[in-house]
N, C-alpha and C positions, 0 to 999 in steps of 0.2 A: 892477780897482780896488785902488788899494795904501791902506790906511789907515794912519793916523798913531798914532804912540805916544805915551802920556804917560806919564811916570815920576812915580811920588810921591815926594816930595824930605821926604828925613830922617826915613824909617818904615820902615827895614831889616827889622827887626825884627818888626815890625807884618807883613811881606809874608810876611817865614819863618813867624812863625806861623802867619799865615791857610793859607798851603801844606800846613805841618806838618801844622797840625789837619786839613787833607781826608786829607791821606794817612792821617793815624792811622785818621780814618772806612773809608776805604776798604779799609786791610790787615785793621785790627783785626775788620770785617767776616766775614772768611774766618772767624776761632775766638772770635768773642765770644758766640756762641750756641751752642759747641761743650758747655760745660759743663749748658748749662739744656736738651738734647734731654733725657735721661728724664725732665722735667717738664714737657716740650714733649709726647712723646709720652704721658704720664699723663692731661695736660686733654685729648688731642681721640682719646685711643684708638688709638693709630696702629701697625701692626709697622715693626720696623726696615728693612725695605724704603722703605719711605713717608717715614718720621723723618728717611734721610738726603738723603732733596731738601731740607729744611730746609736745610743745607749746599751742597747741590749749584746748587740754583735762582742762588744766588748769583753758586758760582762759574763756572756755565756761562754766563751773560750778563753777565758782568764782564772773560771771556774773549773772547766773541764780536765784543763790542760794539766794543772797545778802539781799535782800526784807524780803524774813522768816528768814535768818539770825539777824537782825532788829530788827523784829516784835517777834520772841524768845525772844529777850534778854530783849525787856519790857516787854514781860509776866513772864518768867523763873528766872528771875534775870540776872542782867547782866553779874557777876563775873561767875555766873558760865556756862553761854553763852562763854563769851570770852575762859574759864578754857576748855572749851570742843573742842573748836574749835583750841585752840592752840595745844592739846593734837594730835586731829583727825589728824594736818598736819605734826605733828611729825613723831607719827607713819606710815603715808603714804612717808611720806623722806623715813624712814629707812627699808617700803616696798619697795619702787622705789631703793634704795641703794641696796638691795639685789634680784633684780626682774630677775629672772633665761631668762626672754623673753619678745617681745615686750607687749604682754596682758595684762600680768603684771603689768609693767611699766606706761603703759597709763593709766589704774583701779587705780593705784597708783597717778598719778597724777591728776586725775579728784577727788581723792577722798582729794586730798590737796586743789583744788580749792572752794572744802567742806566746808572743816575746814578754808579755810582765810574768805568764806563766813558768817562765823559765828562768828569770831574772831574780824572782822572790825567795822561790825557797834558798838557790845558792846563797843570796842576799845574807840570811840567817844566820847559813852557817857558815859563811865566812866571816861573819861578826863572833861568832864564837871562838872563831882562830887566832884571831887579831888580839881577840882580849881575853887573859885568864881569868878561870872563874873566882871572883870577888869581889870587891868594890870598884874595879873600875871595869870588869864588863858591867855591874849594876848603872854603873853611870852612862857606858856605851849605848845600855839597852832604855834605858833614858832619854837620851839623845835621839837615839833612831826612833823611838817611838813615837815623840815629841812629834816627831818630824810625822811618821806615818797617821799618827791621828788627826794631824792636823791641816793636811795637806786633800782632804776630799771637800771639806767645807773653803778652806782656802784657794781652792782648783776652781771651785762654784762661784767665787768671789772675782779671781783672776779672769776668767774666763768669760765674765760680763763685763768686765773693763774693756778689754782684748777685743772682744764682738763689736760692745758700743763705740771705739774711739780708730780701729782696726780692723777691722771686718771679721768673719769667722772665719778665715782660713790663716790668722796670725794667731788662733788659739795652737793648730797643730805647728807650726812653724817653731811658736815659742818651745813645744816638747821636742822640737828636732835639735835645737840649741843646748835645752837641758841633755840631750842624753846623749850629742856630741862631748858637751864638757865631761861628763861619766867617764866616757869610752874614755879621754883623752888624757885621766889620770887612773884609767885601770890596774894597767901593766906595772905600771909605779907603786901603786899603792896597795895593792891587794898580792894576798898570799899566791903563788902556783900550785904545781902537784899535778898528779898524772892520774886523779883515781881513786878511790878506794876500790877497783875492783868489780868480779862478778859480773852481771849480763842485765840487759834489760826485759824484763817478762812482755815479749808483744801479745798474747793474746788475754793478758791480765792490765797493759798499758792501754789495749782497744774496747774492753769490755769496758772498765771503770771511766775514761777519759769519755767514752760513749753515754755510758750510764749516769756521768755528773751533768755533763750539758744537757741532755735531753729531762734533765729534774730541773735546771735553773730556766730552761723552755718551758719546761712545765708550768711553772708557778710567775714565768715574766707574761704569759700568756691568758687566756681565756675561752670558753666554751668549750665543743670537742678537741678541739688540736692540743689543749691543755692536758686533760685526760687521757688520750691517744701517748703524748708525750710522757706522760709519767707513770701510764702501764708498761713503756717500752723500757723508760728509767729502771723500773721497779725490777724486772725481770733482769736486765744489764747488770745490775747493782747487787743481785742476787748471783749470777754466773760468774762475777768479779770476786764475790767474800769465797768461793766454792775453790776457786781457781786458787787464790790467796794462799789458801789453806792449806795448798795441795804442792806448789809448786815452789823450790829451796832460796831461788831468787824472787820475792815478793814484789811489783811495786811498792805495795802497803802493810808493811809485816804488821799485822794483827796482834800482833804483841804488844804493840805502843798500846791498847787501848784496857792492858793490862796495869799500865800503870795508872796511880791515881790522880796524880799531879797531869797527866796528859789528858785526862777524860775532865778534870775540874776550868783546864784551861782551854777545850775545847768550849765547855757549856759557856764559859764567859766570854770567849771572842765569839758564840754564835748571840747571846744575848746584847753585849755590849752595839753590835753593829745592827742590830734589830729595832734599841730605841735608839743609838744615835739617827742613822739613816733614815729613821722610819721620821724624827723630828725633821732632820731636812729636807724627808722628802713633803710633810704637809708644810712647814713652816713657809714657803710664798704662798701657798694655794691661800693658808689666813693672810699673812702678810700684806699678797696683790689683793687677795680677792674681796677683803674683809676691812682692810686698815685703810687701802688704795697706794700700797709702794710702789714704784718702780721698779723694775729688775737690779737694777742694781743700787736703789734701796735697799733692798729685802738682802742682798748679797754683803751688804754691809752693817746689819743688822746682826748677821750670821756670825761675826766675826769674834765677840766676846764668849761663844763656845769655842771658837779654834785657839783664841788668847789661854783659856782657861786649862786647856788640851794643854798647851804646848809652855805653860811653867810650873805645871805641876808636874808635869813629866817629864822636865827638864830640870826643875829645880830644888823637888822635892821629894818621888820617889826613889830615886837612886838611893839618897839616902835612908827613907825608909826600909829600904829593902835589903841593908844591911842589920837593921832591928827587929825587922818581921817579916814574918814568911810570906812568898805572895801568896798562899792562900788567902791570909787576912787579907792583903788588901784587893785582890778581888774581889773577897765579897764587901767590903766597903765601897769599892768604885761600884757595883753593880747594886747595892743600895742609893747611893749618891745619882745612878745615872736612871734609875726608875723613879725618884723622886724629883729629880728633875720631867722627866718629861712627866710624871702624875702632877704636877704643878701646872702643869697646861691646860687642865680637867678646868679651869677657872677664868679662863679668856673668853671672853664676851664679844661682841657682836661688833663692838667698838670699841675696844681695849686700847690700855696706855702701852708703849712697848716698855718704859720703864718697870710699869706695876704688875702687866700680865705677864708679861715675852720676858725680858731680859734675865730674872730671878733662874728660870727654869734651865735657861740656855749655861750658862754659870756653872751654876751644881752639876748640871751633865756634865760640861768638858770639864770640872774639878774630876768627878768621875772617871769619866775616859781616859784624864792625864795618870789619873791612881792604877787605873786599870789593862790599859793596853803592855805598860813596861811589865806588872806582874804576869798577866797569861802569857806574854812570848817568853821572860824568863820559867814559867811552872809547866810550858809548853818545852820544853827543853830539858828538864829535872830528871833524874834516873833515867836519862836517854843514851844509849853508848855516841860517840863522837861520830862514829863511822854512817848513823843516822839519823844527826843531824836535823841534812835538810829534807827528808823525807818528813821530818816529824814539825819540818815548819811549816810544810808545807799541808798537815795535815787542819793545823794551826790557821793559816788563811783560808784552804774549805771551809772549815765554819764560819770562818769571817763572811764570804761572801754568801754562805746559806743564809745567816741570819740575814744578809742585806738585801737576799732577792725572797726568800722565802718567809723571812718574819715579817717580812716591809710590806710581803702580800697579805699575809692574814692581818696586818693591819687594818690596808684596804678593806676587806672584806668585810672586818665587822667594823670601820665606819661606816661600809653602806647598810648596813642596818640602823641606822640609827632615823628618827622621826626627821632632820634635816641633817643639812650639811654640819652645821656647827655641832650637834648633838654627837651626830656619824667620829668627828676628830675628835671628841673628848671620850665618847669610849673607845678606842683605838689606844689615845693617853692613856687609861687607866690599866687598859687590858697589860701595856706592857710595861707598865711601872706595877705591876704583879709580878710576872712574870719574871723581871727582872729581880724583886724582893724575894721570889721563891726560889730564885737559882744562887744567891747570894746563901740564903738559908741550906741549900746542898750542899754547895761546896761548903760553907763552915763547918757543918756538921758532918760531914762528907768522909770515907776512910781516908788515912795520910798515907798508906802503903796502897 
């Protein structure tokens, strides 16, 4: 069954919102609760082992889910994909907002990682609907992107305001506001439709959905349960490409990875959120632990990468992306955002934040702002309409690999290093490589 679309006529605006605001819900997600764990861990007693599923519940089931969430929203319709999923993470805030205990709280927030799973991909490609392909979806996808890159470090910032003046149960409260106001110009402002059709694969939606979270387990983790975890991954993830293969309604038709512009924007949203993430996740550990900030200090420090995200991706890629392809500016943003954090490789013991910190922070979100609008636009290219949001959502998988799985090898090889300070700067260097080498692919990279 093919269903019909309706456009809302003369609520541009109105749509990018309603889109914006879920994204914000959903990125901001990842670090708006980052600030209020030792007051999270205070009220229910918890060691740091336990405190950081607080974090992790999220991001393990916002990962997992992502693919059905996708492959939903072309078969179910999109609106009312997105409509569900924004509702599911509301109500899971203003569980987590009122959560008497840890069980609670965690069930709550896995069950938010749910609903952005289902929320983002429609997100996409109902932004594709709204704007024909040209200069003002380029500018749509500007917008929206502004917004989602900038929105994890400014959730980090929020969310220490909100802890220190509010307690931490006005951090989840504030996302039940936001994503009240969503729902509230949904129906208004976003397109309908019944569908595109076709069935949803369950025993290819349980293998893969199985097999993503028990790899973002994998790698959030350590010792045997790590390894345990991503043998079991590894084999899931293997009976899902088989299954794929085989079966006429895909979750993941294997085909997108056919294209070039899909595999170029896959490698830069798993890069891009490798060293931004990977810089917020050490920038307090220096910050508190080296400089002596405050938490919300350091949160405000933070904020000249979010500024830098959000007008260059607001006020300047749109237009470039009517001159040049986003390949190019991929790999320019992913030049820009490895030389940012390789700028780091130079922060000493006692650093100026002006002279060490602030340079590096900049060039990244100049970066990120270049970069996110091209990979969701190159994340979209040669892709039929009908899959969309499957292929955004193939688009945020890598988002969130590079943010749990780049961010750990990170980790890893700063603990090698002779100290701590040594351990972060090759960590810095490792992936302002990495990132130079995946800039250099994609440029050189096939166009077909």
């Amino acid at each position: 069954m093919t269903g019909t679309t309706v456009l809302p006529r003369h609520r541009p605006g109105l749509a990018l919102g309603a889109l914006a605001g879920a994204l914000a819900l959903d990125v901001s997600g990842l670090g708006v609760l980052n600030a209020a764990l030792p007051s999270i861990g205070t009220r229910f007693d918890l060691d740091d082992t336990t405190l950081q599923w607080v974090m992790t519940a999220y991001a393990v089931t916002f990962a997992g889910f992502l693919l059905v969430g996708g492959r939903l929203a072309d078969v179910l319709g999109r609106r009312l994909v997105f409509a569900s999923g924004v509702a599911l993470f509301t109500a899971s805030a203003a569980a987590g907002a009122l959560a008497p205990g840890i069980t609670v709280l965690l069930a709550a927030r896995a069950a938010q990682g749910i609903g952005a799973a289902l929320s983002g991909p429609a997100a996409l490609a109902l932004l594709t609907e709204v704007f024909p392909a040209g200069p003002a979806r380029n500018r749509a996808l500007s917008v929206y992107a502004a917004v989602g890159a900038a929105s994890f470090s400014g959730g980090v910032l929020l969310g220490g305001v909100l802890t220190q003046f509010f307690g931490w149960r006005s951090v989840l409260w504030f996302s039940v506001l936001l994503g009240l106001a969503v729902l509230a110009v949904t129906r208004a402002a976003l397109p309908g439709g019944a569908g595109r059709g076709g069935r949803l694969d369950l025993p290819g939606a349980v293998t893969g959905t199985l097999g993503l979270t028990l790899l973002i387990v994998g790698v959030s983790t350590g010792g045997t349960t790590a390894w345990i975890a991503l043998c079991a991954a590894a084999a899931l993830l293997l009976l899902f490409v088989v299954r794929e293969h085989r079966t006429p309604d895909p979750v993941l038709p294997l085909g997108l990875f056919r294209i070039a512009s899909v595999r170029a924007a896959s490698l830069a949203a798993f890069l891009q959120y490798m060293g931004s993430v990977g810089m917020l996740f050490f920038a307090p550990l220096y910050l508190q632990g080296m400089l002596d900030y405050s938490p919300v200090e350091s949160g405000l420090a933070l904020v000249p990468m979010s500024l830098g995200v959000f007008l260059t991706a607001n006020f300047a890629t749109g237009r470039l992306l009517t001159r040049y392809t986003p390949r190019a500016l991929m790999a320019v943003g992913l030049v820009l955002i490895g030389g940012g954090t390789a700028l780091w490789v130079g922060t000493p013991q006692h650093g100026s934040y002006l002279a060490h910190v602030l340079p590096g922070l900049v060039i990244s979100g100049i970066g990120q702002g270049l970069n996110f609008p091209s990979m969701t636009s190159a994340g979209l290219t040669g892709v039929e309409p009908e899959r969309h949001a499957v292929a955004g959502a193939v688009n945020v998988v890598a988002q969130q690999i590079g943010a749990s799985a780049g961010v750990a090898a990170m980790v890893l090889v700063a603990a090698t290093g002779d100290d701590r300070l040594t351990g972060y700067h090759l960590a810095y260097l490792v992936a302002g490589i990495a990132c130079a080498l995946g800039a250099a692919a994609i440029a050189l990279g096939r166009r077909t």
